[in-house]
LOVO-76558 format. One record per residue (C-alpha): residue in three letters; x, y, z. Coordinates in Angstrom, 2 decimals. Layout:
REM residues N
+---------+---------+---------+---------+
| residuo |       x |       y |       z |
+---------+---------+---------+---------+
|     ALA |       X |       Y |       Z |
...
+---------+---------+---------+---------+
END
This chain:
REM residues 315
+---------+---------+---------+---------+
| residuo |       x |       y |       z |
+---------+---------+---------+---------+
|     UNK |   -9.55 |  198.27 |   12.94 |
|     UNK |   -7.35 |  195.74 |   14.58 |
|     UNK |   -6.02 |  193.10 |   12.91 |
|     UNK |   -7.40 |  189.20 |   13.84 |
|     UNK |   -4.36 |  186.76 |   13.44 |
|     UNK |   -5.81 |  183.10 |   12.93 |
|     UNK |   -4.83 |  180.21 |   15.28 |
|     UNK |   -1.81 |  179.02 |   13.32 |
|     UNK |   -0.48 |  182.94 |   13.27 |
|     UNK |    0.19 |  183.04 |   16.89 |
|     UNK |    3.82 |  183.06 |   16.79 |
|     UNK |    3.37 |  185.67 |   14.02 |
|     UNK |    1.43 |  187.61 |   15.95 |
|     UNK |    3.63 |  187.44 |   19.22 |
|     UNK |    6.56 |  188.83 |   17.26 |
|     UNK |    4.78 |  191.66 |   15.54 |
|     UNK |    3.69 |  192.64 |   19.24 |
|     UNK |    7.21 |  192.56 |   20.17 |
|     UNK |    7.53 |  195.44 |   17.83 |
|     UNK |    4.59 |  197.55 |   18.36 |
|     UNK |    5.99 |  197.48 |   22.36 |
|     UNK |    9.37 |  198.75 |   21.01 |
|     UNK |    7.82 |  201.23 |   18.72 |
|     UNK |    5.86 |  202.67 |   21.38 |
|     UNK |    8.80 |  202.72 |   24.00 |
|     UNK |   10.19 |  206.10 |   24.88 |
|     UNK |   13.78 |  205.13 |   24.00 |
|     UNK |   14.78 |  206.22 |   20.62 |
|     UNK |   17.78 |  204.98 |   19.51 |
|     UNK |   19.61 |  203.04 |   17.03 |
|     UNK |   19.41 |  199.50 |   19.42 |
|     UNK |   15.89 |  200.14 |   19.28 |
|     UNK |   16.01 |  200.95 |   14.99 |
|     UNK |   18.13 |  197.62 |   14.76 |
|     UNK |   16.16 |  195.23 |   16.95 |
|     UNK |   13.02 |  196.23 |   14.94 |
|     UNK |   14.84 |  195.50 |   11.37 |
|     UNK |   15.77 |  192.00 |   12.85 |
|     UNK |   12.52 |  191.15 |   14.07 |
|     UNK |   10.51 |  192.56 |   10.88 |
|     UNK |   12.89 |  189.94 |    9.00 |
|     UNK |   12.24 |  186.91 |   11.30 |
|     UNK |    8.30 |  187.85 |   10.47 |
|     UNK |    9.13 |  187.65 |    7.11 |
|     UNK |   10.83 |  184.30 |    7.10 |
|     UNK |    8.25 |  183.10 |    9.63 |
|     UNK |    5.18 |  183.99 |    7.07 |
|     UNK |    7.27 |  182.34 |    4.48 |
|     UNK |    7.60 |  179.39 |    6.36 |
|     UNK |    4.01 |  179.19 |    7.41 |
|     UNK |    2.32 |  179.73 |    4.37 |
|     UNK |    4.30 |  177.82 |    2.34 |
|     UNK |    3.56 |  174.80 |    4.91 |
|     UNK |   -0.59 |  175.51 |    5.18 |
|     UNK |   -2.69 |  172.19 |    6.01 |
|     UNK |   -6.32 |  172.65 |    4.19 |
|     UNK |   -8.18 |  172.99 |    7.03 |
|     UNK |   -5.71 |  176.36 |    7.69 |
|     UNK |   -6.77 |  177.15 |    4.12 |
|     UNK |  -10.45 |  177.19 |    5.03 |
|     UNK |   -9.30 |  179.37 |    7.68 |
|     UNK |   -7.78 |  181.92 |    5.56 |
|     UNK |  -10.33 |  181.93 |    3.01 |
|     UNK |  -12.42 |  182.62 |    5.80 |
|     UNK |  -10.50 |  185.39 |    7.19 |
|     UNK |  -12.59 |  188.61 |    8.38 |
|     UNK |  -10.08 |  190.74 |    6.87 |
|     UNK |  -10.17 |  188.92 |    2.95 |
|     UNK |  -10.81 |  191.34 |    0.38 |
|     UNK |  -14.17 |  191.67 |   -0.78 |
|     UNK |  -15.93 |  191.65 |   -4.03 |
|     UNK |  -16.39 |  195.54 |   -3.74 |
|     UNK |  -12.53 |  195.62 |   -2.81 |
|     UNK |  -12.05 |  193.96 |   -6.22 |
|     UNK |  -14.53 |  196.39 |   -7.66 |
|     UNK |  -12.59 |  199.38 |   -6.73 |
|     UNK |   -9.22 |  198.19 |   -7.25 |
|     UNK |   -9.33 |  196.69 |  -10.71 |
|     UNK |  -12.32 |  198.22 |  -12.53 |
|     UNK |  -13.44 |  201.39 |  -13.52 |
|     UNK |  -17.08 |  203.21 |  -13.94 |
|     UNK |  -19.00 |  200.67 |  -12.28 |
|     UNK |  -22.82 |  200.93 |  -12.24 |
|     UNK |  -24.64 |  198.48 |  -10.50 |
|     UNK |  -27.21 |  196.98 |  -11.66 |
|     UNK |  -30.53 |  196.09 |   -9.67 |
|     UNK |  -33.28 |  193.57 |   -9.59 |
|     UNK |  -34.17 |  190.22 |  -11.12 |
|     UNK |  -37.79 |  191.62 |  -12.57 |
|     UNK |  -39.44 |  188.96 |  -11.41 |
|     UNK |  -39.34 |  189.36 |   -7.26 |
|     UNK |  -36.70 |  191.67 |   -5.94 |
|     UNK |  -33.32 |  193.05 |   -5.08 |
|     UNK |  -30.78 |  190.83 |   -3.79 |
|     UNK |  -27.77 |  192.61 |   -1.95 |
|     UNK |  -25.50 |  189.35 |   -1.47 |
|     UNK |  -24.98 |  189.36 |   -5.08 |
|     UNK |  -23.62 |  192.58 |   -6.83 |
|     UNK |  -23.60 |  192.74 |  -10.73 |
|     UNK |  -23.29 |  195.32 |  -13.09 |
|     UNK |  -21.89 |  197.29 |  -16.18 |
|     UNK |  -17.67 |  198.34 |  -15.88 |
|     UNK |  -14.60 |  199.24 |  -17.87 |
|     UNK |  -11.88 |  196.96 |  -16.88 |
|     UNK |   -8.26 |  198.53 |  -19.52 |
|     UNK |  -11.24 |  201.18 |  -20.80 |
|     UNK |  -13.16 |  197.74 |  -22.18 |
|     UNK |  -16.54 |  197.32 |  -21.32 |
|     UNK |  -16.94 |  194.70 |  -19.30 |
|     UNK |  -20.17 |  192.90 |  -17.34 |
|     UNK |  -19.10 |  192.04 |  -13.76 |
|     UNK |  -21.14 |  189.90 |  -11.43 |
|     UNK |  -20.42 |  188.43 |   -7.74 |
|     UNK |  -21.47 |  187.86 |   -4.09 |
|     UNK |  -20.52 |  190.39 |   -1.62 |
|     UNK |  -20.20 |  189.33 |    2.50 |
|     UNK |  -20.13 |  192.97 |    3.44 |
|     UNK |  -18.14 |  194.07 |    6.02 |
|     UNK |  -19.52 |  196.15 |    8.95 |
|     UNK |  -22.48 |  193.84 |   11.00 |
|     UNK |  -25.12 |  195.96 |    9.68 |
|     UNK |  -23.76 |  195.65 |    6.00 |
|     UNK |  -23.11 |  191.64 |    6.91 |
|     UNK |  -27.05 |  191.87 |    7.66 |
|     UNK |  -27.85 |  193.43 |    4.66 |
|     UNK |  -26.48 |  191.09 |    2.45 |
|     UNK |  -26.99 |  188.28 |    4.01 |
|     UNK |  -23.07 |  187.35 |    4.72 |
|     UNK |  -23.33 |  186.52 |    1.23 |
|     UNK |  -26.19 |  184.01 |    0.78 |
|     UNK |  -27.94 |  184.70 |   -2.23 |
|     UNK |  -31.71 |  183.72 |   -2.82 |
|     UNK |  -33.41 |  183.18 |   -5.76 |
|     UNK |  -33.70 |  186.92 |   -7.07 |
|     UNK |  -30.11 |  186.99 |   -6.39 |
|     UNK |  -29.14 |  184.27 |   -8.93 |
|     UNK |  -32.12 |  185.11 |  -11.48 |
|     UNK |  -30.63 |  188.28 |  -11.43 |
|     UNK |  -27.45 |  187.32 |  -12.41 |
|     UNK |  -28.90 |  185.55 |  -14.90 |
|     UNK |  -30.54 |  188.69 |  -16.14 |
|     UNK |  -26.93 |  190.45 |  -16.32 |
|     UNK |  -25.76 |  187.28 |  -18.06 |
|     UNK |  -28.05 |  187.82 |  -21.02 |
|     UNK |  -27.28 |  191.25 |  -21.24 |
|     UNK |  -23.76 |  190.34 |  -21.58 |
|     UNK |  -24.40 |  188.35 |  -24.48 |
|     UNK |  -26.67 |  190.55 |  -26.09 |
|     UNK |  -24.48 |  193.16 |  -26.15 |
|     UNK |  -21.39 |  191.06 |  -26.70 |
|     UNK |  -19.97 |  192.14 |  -23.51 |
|     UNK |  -17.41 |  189.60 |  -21.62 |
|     UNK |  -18.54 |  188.49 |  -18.20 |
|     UNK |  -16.35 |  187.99 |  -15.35 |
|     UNK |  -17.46 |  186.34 |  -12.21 |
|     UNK |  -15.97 |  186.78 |   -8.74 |
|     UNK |  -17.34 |  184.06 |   -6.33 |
|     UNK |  -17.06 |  184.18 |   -2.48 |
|     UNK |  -19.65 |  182.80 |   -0.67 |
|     UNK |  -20.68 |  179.99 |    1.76 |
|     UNK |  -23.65 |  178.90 |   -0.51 |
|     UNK |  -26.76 |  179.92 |   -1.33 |
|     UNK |  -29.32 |  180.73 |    1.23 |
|     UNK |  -30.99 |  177.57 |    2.56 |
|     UNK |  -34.22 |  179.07 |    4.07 |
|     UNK |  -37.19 |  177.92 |    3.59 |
|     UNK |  -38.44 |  181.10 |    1.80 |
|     UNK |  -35.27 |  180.53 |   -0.32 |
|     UNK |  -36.78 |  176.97 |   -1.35 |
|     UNK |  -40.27 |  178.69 |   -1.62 |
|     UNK |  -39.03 |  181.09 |   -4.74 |
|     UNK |  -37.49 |  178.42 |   -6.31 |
|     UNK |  -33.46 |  178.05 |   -5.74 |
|     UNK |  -33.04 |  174.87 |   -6.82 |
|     UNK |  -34.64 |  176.14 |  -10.52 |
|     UNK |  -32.73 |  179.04 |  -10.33 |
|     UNK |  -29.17 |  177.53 |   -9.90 |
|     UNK |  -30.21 |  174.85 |  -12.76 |
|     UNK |  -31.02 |  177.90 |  -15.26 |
|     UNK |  -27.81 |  179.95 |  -14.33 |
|     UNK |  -25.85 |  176.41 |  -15.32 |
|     UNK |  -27.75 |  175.95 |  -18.42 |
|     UNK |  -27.64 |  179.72 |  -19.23 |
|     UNK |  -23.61 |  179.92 |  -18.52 |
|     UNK |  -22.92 |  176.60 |  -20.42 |
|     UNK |  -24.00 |  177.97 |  -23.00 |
|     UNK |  -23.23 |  181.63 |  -22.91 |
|     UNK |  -22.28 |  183.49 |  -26.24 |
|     UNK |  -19.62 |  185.63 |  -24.69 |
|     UNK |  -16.43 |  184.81 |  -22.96 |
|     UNK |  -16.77 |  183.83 |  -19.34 |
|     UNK |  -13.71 |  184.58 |  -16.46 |
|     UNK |  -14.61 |  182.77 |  -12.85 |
|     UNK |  -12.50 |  183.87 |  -10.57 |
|     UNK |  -12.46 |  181.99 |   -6.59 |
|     UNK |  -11.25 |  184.69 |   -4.28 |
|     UNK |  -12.63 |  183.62 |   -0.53 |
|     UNK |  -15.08 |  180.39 |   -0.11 |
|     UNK |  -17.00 |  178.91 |   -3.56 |
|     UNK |  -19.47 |  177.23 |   -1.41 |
|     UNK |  -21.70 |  174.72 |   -2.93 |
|     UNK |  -24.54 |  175.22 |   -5.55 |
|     UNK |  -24.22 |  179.05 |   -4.69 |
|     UNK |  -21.34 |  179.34 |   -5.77 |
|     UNK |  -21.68 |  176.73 |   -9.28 |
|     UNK |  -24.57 |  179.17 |   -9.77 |
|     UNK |  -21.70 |  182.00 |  -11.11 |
|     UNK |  -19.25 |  179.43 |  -11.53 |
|     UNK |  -19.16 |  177.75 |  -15.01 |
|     UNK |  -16.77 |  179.74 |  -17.26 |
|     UNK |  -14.13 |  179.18 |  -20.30 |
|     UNK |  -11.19 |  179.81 |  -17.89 |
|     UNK |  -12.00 |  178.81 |  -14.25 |
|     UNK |   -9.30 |  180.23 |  -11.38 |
|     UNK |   -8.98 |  180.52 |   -7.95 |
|     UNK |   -6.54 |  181.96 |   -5.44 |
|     UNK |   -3.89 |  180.43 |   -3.56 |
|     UNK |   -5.58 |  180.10 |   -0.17 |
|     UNK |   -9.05 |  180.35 |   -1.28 |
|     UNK |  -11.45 |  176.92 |   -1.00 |
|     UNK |  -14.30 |  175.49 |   -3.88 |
|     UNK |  -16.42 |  172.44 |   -2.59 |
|     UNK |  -20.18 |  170.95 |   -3.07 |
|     UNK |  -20.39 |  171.41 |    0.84 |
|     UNK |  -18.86 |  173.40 |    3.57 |
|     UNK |  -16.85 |  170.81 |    5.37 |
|     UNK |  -18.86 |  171.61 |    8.81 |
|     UNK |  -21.96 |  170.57 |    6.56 |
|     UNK |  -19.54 |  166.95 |    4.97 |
|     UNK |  -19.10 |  166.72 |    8.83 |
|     UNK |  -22.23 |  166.62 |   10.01 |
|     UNK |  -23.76 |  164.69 |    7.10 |
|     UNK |  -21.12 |  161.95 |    6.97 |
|     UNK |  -20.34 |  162.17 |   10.62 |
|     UNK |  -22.83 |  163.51 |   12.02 |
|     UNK |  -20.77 |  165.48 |   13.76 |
|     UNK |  -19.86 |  168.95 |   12.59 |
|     UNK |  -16.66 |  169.23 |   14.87 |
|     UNK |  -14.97 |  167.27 |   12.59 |
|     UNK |  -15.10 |  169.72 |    9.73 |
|     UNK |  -11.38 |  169.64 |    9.61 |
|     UNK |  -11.33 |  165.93 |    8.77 |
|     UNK |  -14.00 |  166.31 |    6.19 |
|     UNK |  -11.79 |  169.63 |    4.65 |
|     UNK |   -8.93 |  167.75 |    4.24 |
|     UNK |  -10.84 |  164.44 |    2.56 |
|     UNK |  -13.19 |  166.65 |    0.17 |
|     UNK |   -9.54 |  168.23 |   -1.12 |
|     UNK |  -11.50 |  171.82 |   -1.02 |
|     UNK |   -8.19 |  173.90 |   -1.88 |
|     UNK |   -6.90 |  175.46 |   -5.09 |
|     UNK |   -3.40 |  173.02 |   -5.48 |
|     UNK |   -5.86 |  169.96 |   -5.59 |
|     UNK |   -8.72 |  170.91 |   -7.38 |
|     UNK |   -6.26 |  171.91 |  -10.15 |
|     UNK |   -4.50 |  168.54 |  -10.03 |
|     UNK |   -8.26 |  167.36 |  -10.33 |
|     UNK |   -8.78 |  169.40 |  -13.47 |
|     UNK |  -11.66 |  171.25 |  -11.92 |
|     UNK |   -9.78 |  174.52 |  -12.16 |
|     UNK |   -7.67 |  175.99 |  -14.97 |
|     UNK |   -5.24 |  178.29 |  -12.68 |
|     UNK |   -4.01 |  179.11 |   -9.56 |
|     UNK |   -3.41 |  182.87 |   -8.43 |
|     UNK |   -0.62 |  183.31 |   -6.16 |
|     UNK |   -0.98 |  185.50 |   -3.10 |
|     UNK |    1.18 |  187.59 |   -1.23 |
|     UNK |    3.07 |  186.63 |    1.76 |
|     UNK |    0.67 |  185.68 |    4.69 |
|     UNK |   -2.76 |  185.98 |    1.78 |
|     UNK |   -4.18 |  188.59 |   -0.34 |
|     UNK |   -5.38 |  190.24 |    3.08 |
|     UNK |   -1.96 |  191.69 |    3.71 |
|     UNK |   -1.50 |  193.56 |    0.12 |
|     UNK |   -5.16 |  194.05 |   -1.43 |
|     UNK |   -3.04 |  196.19 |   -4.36 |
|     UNK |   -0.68 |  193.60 |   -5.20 |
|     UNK |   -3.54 |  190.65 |   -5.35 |
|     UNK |   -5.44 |  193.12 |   -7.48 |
|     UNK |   -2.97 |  193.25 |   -9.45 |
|     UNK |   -2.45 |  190.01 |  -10.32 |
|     UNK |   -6.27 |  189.47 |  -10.50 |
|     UNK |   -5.99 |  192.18 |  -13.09 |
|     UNK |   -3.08 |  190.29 |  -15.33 |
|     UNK |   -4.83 |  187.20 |  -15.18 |
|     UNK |   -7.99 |  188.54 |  -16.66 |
|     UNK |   -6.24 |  190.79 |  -19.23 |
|     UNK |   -4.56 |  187.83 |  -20.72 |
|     UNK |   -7.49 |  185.33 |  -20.81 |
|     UNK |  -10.06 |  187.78 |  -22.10 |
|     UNK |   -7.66 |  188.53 |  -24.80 |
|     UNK |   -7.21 |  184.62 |  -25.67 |
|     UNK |  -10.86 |  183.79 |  -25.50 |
|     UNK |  -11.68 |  186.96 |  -27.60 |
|     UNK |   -9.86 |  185.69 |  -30.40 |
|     UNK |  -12.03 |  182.86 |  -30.86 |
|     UNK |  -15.05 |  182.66 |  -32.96 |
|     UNK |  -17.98 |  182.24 |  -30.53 |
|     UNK |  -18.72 |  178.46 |  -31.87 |
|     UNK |  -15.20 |  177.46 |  -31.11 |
|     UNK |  -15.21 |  179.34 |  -28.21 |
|     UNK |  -18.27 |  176.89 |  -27.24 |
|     UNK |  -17.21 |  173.82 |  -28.28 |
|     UNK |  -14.07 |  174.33 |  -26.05 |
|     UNK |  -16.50 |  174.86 |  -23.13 |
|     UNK |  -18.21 |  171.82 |  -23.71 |
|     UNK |  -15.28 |  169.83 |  -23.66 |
|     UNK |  -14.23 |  171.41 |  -20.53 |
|     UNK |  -17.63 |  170.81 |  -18.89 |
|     UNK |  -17.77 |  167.37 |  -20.13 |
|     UNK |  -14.04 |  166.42 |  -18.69 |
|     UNK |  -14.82 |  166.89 |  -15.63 |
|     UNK |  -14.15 |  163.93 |  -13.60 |
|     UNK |  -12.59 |  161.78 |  -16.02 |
|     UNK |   -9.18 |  162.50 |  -13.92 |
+---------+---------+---------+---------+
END
């Protein structure tokens, strides 16, 4: 699969080119060896420099990015024994929202999130990540279990929103978003949120209230997409990058807000280029919460989420 550089990554891009032409030319010597070495470093600095200088609408780029690790990346790469778990027993199966039982450091663990998908038929499938009702009740159903079996949960969110079609409305989102926030809020188990591509709206609350609340470097949380602040404040959804960088969507603000507990650095040029390393850190950062919220007694462990919940905004 080729690899899509974003707008901003041109001059990125026109220097790794550089090198694939070298790389494929029929010379072979050391010239060749050294003139790759010094352009793999300018990339390096050039990345460095780029990312490191991001505006937030080129944040809501990268978050965006078709190459972003997945939920079922995440899956893979930092838990073990995973068995999904299907159906909300009241309508259906939703496949934009994966949940299940897993072992994360040979604990068992419940895991719940919203997968894109990644070929166009598996995009299809699950609905680029729109959940519906059954979707959300289902999570809810996972949630329970969770508690009932005193399991922690932790919640990867990346998703646009919830689905907004009418047959969506028809089952009842709206009540099934409230319930998830009641049911979280007031969870007996620890909770882990972790923001890894777009927290989009109501969908993305729905997963979203935890005792430690983090998101990655370049990834984006907001109550609207910022072609949907656009269009409502504007009415005019080309000016989505205006609205992006007035609704603050990205990680360094939110947390200067309070509305998130931690950022999760990525590596150079986003967790796209080096799904182990990200992992990784995803890994280290759940370790070391679950083990702090675990020592707590579950009514202190409460109370401290209350608090959180009811801070919100007082910044």
């Amino acid at each position: 699969m080729a690899y899509t550089y974003l707008e901003f990554e041109k001059p990125i891009s026109d220097l790794e080119n550089k090198i694939e032409k070298l790389r494929g030319s029929e010379d072979n010597n050391s010239n060749i060896e050294l003139e790759i070495s010094d352009l793999s470093l300018q990339i390096e600095k050039l990345t460095s420099d780029v990312y490191s200088n991001l505006s937030i609408w080129q944040k809501v780029q990268v978050a965006r990015h078709p190459h972003r690790p997945h939920f079922s990346d995440y899956i893979e790469n930092i838990f073990t024994e995973f068995e999904e778990l299907h159906g909300d027993r009241n309508f259906g199966e939703d496949n934009a929202l994966i949940g299940g039982l897993a072992k994360f450091k040979n604990k068992s663990v419940m895991v719940i999130g919203q997968e894109k998908g990644k070929s166009t038929e598996d995009k299809i499938s699950r609905n680029f990540g729109m959940a519906q009702p059954e979707g959300y009740r289902k999570a809810a159903r996972l949630m329970q279990m969770a508690e009932n079996f005193k399991l922690p949960l932790i919640s990867f969110i990346d998703t646009p929103g919830a689905y907004p079609g009418i047959e969506s409305e028809e089952r009842g989102m709206s009540e099934a978003i409230a319930r998830n926030l009641s049911l979280l809020s007031n969870l007996k188990t620890p909770v882990v949120v972790i923001i890894t591509g777009e927290g989009g709206s109501g969908g993305a609350l729905a997963i979203g209230v935890g005792d430690h609340v983090c998101m990655l470097e370049h990834s984006i949380y907001a109550v609207a997409s910022p072609e949907a602040c656009a269009s409502i404040v504007w009415r005019d959804g080309s000016k989505a990058k205006e609205a992006a960088e007035a609704m603050k969507v990205d990680a360094k603000n939110l947390k200067k807000l309070g509305l998130i507990d931690e950022i999760i650095l990525e590596p150079l040029g986003g967790a796209h280029r080096d799904l182990g390393s990200i992992s990784i850190s995803i890994s280290d950062v759940i370790d070391e919460k679950l083990r702090n919220l675990q020592e707590m007694s579950i009514s202190e462990l409460l109370k401290k989420r209350y608090e959180k919940i009811m801070s919100y905004g007082s910044i």
